[in-house]
C-alpha positions, 0 to 999 in steps of 0.5 A: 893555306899549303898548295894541296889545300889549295888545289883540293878547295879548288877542286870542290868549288869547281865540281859544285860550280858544275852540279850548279850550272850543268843542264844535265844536273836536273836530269841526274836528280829526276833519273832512277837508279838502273837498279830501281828499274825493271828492266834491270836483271840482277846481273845487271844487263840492261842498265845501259840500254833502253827502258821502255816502260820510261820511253815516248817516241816521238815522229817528227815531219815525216812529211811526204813533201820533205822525203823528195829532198832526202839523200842520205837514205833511200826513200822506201828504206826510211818508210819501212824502218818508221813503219817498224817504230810505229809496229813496235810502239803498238805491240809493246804499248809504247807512247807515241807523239807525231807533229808537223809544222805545216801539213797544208803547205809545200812539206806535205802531210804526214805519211799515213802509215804512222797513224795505220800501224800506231793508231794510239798515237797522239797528233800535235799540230803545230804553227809554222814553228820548225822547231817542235820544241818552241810550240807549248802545246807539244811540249805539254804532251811529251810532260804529259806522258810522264816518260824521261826517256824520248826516242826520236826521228824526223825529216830532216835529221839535222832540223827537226829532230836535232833542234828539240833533241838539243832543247829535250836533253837541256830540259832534263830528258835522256833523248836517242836520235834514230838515224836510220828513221830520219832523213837529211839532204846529204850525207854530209848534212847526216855526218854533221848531225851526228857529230852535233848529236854526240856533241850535245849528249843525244845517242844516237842509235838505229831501229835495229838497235831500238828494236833489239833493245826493247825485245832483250829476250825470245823467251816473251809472248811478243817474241814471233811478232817482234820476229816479224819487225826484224823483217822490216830493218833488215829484209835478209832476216825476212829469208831466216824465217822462212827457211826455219819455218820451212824446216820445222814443217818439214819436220812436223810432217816426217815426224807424222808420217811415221 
């Protein structure tokens, strides 16, 4: 066998070796073309973005016991932008699993806000288990909900969202890590996590970015209400609308006045 015969016999065997042994292999199989979506225009705009007819979000220990040990986000900054997921998840009928592993104990229960603005969503207590993803009952709401599409974020970052990130994505799941919606002890336990998210094909990404993804266009009858979430990602936006409502009632009056 000449040399490039070789080598591409080689070449074959080890692409096989990788569809065979790839964690993500199965993922690939279950994953629908970006053009079989609808959220997919013929342009081809959005086929790299989120699809949020395919997507869970999923609130993991957002604890009020665990919020005193975060240092890489301020308290009320982390409150308001998991306010938007769950705002976000209500209006645009989006799943949503929230868990704790131990709400009785030092961590602390949940933030009530979740359940406040996402009153649909589902609660799955756990048994002690840090890692969301080591308890059965969980794991069968997010297979249950029929999505391959989980956004994440939880308190600490680099635990209890990396941990069933890690083991979602090895499943077969596309997961997106929200930072900003997740807290850690330091910012260098922040830095680390999402070196390792990277590492492990977890995207990680922001609640501005989750937001503007799922909105894609002003030319939607959610358009003011979304409008209003960018408030809570970002509160100068907060100062746009009011200065645009204040001239369109400046120019509803002198165009009455006339």
């Amino acid at each position: 066998m000449s040399i490039a015969s070789k080598l591409q016999a080689c070449t074959i065997t080890a692409v096989l070796a990788l569809l065979i042994l790839s964690p993500t292999s199965e993922a690939l199989a279950q994953t629908a073309s970006p053009a079989s979506r609808s959220s997919v225009l013929p342009t081809g705009g959005g086929a790299a973005l989120l699809d949020t007819s395919d997507a869970v979000i999923l609130l993991l220990d957002h604890q009020t016991g665990l919020f005193q040990t975060v240092k890489d986000i301020s308290v009320a900054e982390l409150r308001s932008n998991t306010i938007m997921l769950a705002k976000l998840a209500t209006l645009l009928k989006i799943p949503v699993i929230t868990t704790a592993s131990e709400p009785n104990g030092p961590n602390g229960p949940l933030m009530p806000e979740i359940h406040q603005f996402a009153p649909h969503a589902q609660y799955v207590g756990r048994k002690g288990e840090v890692n969301a993803w080591d308890n059965a009952d969980f794991v069968k709401a997010v297979q249950a909900s029929g999505k391959k599409t989980l956004i994440m974020a939880g308190v600490w970052t680099s635990v209890c969202v990396m941990f069933p990130a890690l083991d979602a994505k090895a499943a077969g799941y596309k997961v997106y890590a929200v930072i900003d919606a997740s807290g850690d002890p330091s910012e260098m336990a922040s830095r680390t996590s999402i070196a390792r998210f990277a590492q492990g094909g977890i995207i990680p990404t922001s609640t501005n970015a989750v937001l503007s993804e799922a909105h894609r266009t002003w030319n939607r009858p959610e358009a003011a209400e979304l409008g209003k979430l960018y408030a809570l990602v970002a509160p100068n936006y907060a100062a746009v609308i009011e200065s645009y409502q204040k001239a369109q009632d400046v120019l509803k009056a002198s165009t009455a006045a006339k």
